[in-house]
LODREN-264319 format. One line per 3 residues: for each residue x, y, z of C-alpha. Coordinates in steps of 0.1 Angstrom, whole numbers, plus 5000, padded with zeros to 4 digits. Layout:
N
X/Y/Z; ...
END
This chain:
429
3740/2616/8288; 3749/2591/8320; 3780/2607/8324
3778/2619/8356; 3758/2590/8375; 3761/2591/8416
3783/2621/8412; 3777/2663/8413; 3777/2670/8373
3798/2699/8364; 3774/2704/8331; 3754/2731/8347
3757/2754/8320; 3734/2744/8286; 3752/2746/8255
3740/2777/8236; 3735/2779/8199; 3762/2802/8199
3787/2795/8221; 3823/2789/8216; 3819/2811/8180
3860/2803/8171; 3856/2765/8180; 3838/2744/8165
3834/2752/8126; 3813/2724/8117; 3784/2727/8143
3756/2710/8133; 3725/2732/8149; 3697/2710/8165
3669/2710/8190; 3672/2698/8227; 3644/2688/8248
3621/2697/8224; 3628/2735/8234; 3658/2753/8230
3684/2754/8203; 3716/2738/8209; 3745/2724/8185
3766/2692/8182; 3796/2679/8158; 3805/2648/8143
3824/2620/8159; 3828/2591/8139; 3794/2580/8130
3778/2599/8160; 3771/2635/8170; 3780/2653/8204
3774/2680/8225; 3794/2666/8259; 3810/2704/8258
3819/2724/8292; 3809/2760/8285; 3837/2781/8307
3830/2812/8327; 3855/2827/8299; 3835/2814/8265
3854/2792/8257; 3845/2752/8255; 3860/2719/8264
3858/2685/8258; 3837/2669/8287; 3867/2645/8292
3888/2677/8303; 3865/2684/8334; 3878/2677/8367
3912/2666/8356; 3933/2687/8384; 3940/2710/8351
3927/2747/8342; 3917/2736/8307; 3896/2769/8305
3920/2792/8316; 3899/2812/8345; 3897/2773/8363
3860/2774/8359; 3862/2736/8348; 3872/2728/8380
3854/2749/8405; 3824/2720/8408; 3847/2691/8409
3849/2670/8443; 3883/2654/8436; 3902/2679/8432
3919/2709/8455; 3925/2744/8453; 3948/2763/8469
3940/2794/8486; 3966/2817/8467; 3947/2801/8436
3980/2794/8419; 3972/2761/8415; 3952/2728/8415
3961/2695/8429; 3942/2661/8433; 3923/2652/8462
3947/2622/8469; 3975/2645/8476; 3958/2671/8505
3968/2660/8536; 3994/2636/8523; 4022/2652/8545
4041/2668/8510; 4037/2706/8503; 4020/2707/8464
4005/2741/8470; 4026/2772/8469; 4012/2783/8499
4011/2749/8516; 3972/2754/8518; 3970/2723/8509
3987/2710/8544; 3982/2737/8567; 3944/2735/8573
3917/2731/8590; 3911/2691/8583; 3950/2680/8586
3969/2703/8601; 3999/2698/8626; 4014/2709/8658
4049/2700/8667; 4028/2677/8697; 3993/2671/8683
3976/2656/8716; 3968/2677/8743; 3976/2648/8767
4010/2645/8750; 4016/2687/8753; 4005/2684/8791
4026/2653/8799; 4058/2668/8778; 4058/2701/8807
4048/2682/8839; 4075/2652/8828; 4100/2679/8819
4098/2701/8848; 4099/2673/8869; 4127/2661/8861
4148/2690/8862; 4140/2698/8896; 4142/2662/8912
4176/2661/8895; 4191/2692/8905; 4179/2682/8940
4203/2648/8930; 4229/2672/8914; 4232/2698/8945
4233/2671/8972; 4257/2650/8959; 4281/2675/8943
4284/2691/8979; 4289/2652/8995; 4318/2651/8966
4342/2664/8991; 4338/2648/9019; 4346/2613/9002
4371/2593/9017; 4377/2567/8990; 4381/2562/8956
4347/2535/8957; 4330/2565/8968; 4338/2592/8950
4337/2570/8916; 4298/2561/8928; 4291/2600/8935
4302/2610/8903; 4287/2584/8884; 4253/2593/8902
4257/2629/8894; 4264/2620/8857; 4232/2599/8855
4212/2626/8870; 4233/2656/8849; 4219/2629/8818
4183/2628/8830; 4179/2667/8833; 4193/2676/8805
4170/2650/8788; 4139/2671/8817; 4158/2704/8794
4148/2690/8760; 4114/2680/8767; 4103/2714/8780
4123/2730/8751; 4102/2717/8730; 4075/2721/8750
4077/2754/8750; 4081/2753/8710; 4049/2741/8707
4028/2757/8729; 4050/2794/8729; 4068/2799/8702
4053/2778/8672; 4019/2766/8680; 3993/2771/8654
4021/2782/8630; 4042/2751/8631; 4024/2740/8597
4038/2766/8578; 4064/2771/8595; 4078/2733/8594
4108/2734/8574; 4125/2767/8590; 4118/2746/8626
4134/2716/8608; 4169/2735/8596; 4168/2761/8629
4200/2756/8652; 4172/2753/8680; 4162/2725/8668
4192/2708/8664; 4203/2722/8700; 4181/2704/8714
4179/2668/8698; 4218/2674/8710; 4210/2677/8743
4186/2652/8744; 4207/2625/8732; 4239/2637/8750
4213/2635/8783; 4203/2600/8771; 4239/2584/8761
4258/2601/8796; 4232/2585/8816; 4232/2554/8795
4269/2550/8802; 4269/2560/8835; 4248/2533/8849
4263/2504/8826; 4297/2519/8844; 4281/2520/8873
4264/2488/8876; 4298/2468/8862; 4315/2486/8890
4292/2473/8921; 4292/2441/8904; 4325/2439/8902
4330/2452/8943; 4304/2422/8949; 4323/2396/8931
4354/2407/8950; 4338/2410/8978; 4351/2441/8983
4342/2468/9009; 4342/2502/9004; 4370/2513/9034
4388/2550/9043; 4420/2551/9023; 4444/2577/9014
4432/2598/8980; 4463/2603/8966; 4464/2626/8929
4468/2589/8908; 4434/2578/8921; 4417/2610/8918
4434/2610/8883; 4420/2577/8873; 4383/2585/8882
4383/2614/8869; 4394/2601/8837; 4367/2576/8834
4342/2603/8841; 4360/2625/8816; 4358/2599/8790
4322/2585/8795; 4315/2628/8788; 4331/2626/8761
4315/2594/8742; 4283/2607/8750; 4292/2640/8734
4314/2628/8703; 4274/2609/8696; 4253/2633/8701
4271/2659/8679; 4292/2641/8651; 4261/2643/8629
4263/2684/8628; 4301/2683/8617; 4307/2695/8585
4332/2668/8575; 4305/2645/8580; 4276/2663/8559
4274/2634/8536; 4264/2613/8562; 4241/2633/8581
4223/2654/8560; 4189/2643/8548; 4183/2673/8521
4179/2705/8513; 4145/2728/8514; 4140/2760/8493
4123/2787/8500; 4083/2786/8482; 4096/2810/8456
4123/2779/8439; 4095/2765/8425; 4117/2736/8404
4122/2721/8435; 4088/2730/8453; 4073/2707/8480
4089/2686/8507; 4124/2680/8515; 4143/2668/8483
4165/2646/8486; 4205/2637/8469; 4183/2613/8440
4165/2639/8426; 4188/2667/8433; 4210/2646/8408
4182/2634/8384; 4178/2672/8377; 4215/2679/8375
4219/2652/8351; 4190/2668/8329; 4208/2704/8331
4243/2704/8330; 4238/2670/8307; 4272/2652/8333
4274/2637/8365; 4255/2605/8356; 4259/2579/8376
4283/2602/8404; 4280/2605/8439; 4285/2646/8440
4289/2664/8477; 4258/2684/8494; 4284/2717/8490
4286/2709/8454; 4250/2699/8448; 4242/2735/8465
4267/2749/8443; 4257/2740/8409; 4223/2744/8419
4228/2782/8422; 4247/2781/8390; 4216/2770/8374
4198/2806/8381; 4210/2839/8362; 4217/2864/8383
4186/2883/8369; 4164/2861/8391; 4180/2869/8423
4205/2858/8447; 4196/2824/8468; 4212/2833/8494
4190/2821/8525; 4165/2802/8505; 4184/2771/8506
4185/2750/8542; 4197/2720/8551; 4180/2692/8569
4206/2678/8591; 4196/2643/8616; 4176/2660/8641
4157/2676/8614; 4140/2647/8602; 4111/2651/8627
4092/2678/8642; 4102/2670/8683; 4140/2669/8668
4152/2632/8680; 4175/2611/8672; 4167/2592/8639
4164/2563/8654; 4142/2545/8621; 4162/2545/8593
4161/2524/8561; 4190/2514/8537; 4185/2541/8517
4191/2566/8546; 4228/2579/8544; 4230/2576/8582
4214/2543/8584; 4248/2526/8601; 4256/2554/8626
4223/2548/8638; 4226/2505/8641; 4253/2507/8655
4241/2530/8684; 4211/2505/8692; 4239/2480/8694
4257/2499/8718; 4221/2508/8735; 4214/2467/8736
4250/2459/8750; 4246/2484/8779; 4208/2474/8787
4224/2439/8785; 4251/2448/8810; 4232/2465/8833
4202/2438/8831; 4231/2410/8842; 4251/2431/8869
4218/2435/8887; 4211/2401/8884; 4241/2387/8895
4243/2414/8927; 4211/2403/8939; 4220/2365/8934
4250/2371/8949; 4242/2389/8981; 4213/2367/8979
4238/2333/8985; 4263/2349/9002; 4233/2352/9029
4218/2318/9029; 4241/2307/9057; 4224/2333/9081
4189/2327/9068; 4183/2288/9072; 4170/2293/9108
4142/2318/9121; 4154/2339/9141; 4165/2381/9148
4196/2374/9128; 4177/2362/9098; 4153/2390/9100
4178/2410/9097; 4196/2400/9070; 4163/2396/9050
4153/2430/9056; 4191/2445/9049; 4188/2419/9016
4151/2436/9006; 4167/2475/9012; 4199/2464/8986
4170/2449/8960; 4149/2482/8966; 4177/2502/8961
END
């Protein structure tokens, strides 16, 4: 019939003389190919046999083949189709175009989790290699930096001194708790997830493990972020002044004072890292909700406050138009089950702002429609100020030492050798 040209044809089966006996009452019985029996109806002024002849007995319109729907009822009109999916429970069938799209359709998320497009928490072995050796790495070079210089806190004489001990300890406290996260999830991928992560996505996502550790990750980032800006403003500052570092008497006011401003850089770093998992702040923070495969009205990926109250609207018939709380949303979604069908108790999770990505970091792209998409400007700000700061105090130190030197460098000589090479070690260091 040229139905099916460049394509496989899913009309294998020749329409018998007697198929589909309920269907069909005013089959007009003819011959095909000059050697079997076959039957057609009337169409306007034409007849047809385009009929699929199911597994079942039954019979459907050509136009009903391959359409990602069980027209026959035992889905033999779609068992010979190429653009369309089955899932492995074979509780459903999806279209081509949405395997491997990164959104859950089948029930058992065969449609995601397989062989052609299936995901690790780190997909490239290069990537899984470099996240251990850069992780380990830096734990143990910084708690080489942490041990020696929390011993040489004591014997420091001034305030210049202890202020740039501490602030070198914080930096490296920062970059091994950041060496911490990487081999966490490391070890998530490789040990405790691997293979699995697929199905397993959304209870990674909403797991306190995950959230401890884009926590710690960003509190590692921010401490030694701050640290150095503090740090580098401070020996600009010393330069400037030209002030040298001399033996003076630690009295409790000074003490006081730096530990205050390492108390407080702690504490900034913290108050960041954590304010998204405060429950005062859930409307800001959390991305949606999951349910367990078995909530099939809200099936699939994570869903998100829109269509949580699109299908509100539709049940309870109010809310239009409101802005409703993720601990209401949750509640009057339960309302919306009897208790015939079961309690929902733990098939319901949240997906809070580490949870918006498998390695659990800071959401760092956001669009406007993201409820968190200000918190997160405003910390690239910050991020840009500090790289700003840091960028100029090193500038202006080297400038500076780099001037205040000239006098002693115009003539060759030991003098200006050494100079230049006491110049080179400041630049280096």
């Amino acid at each position: 019939m040229g139905i099916c040209i460049d394509s496989l044809c899913p009309l294998k089966k020749p329409v018998e003389p007697y198929d589909c006996p309920a269907q069909y009452s005013g089959r007009i019985y003819t011959v095909a190919n000059k050697n079997r029996l076959t039957f057609v109806t009337r169409r306007a002024n034409d007849y047809h046999n385009d009929y699929f002849v199911c597994n079942n007995g039954l019979c459907v319109d050509f136009e009903k083949v391959c359409n990602a729907w069980d027209n026959c009822g035992d889905g033999s009109d779609e068992l010979e189709c190429t653009n369309s999916f089955h899932c492995k429970d074979k509780q459903g069938i999806i279209p081509l175009s949405k395997k491997c799209d990164n959104n859950p359709d089948c029930g058992d998320m065969s449609d995601e989790c397989n062989s052609d497009c299936s995901k690790e928490i780190i997909n490239q072995t290069f990537l899984k290699g470099a996240a251990w050796f850069i992780g380990l790495t830096a734990i143990l070079s910084n708690a080489v930096v942490l041990f020696e210089n929390g011993t040489g806190i004591r014997q420091c004489k001034s305030s210049d001194t202890l202020t740039n001990k501490l602030l070198v300890n914080l930096i490296g406290l920062g970059d091994f708790l950041v060496g911490v996260y990487l081999v966490g999830i490391a070890a998530a991928d490789s040990v405790f997830l691997g293979k699995d992560y697929c199905r397993k996505r959304f209870q990674w996502l909403t797991s306190w493990y995950c959230s401890c550790l884009g926590v710690i990750n960003t509190f590692g980032s921010l401490v030694s972020l701050f640290s150095l800006t503090t740090l580098s403003s401070v020996r600009a500052f010393k330069i400037r002044r030209g002030i040298i570092p001399q033996d003076e008497d630690m009295g409790g006011k000074k003490i006081l004072s730096v530990a205050s401003l390492v108390f407080s850089l702690i504490i900034s770093a913290a108050t960041i890292a954590s304010i998204t998992l405060f429950p005062v702040f859930e409307d800001y923070f959390v991305n949606g909700l999951v349910y367990d495969n078995s909530i099939k009205i809200f099936h699939g990926n994570m869903i998100g406050k829109q269509t949580h109250l699109q299908v509100i609207q539709s049940y309870y018939g109010r809310s239009k138009d409101k802005t409703l709380r993720w601990r209401l949303i949750e509640n009057l979604v339960r309302s919306m089950f009897s208790e015939d069908y079961g309690n929902l108790d733990g098939k319901i999770a949240r997906v809070d702002f580490y949870g918006n990505d498998g390695v659990c970091l800071f959401k760092y792209f956001v669009t406007r429609e993201d409820p968190q998409w200000v918190f997160t400007v405003v910390n690239l700000v910050i991020s840009i100020v500090c790289f700003t700061i840091v960028a100029a105090a090193y500038i202006h130190i080297n400038l500076s030492t780099h001037k205040s030197s000239k006098p002693l460098t115009r003539e060759a000589g030991p003098t200006a050798k050494t100079v230049n090479k006491r110049n080179r070690r400041l630049q280096q260091k």
